[in-house]
C-alpha positions in Angstrom: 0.0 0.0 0.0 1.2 3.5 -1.3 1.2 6.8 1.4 -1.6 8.1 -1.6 -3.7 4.6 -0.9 -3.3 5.3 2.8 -4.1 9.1 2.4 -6.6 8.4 0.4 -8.2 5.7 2.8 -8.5 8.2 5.7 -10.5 10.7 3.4 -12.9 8.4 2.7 -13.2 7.8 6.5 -13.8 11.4 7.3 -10.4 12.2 9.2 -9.8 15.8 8.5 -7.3 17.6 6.5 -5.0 18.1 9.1 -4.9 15.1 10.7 -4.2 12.9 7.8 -1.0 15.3 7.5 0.3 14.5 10.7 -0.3 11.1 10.5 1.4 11.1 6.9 4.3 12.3 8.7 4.3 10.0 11.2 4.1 7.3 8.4 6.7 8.4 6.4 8.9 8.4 9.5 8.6 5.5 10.9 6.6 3.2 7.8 3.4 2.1 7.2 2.1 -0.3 10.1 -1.7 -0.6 9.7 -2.3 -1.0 13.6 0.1 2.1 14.2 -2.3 3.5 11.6 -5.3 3.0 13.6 -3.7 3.4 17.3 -3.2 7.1 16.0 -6.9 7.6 14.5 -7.9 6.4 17.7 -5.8 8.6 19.6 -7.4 11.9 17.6 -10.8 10.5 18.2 -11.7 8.2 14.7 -12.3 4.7 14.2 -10.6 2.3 13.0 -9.9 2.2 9.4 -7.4 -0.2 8.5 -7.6 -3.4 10.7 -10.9 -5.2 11.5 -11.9 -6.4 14.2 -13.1 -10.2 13.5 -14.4 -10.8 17.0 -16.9 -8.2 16.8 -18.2 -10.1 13.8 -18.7 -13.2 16.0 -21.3 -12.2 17.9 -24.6 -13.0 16.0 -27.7 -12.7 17.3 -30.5 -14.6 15.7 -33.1 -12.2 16.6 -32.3 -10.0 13.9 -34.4 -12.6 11.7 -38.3 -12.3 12.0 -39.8 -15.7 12.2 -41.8 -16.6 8.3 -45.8 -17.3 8.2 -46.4 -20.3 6.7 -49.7 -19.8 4.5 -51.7 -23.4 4.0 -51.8 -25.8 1.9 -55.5 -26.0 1.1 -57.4 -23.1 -0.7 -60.1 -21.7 2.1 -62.8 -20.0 -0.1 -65.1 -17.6 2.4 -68.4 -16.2 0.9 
């Protein structure tokens, strides 16, 4: 990943202007690390943009499903 993918990345995330500058310089000084990456967007207040977090994916609740209404099988004709 290029310093312009990274840059790039941020912008789409919201992270101001001035932000992504000091964190460029932070990157070019001491190389891309995506968790460095996201320990400083955490540390100016952003979320996480370039690591995910797989165990917040885990947890799946089946409620989020609504049950289905089964119509039947025979045709009920009312007058």
């Amino acid at each position: 990943m290029e310093i312009s993918d990274v840059e790039f990345e941020m912008e789409l995330a919201g992270v101001d202007a001035s932000d992504i500058e000091s964190i460029l310089a932070l990157c070019k000084s001491k190389g891309f690390n995506s968790d460095f990456l996201d320990d400083e967007l955490l540390k100016k207040g952003y979320p996480k943009v370039f690591t995910v977090d797989y165990d917040e994916y885990d947890s799946f609740d089946d409620d989020e499903y609504y049950s289905i209404e089964k119509f039947p099988h025979k045709n009920h004709y009312q007058d």
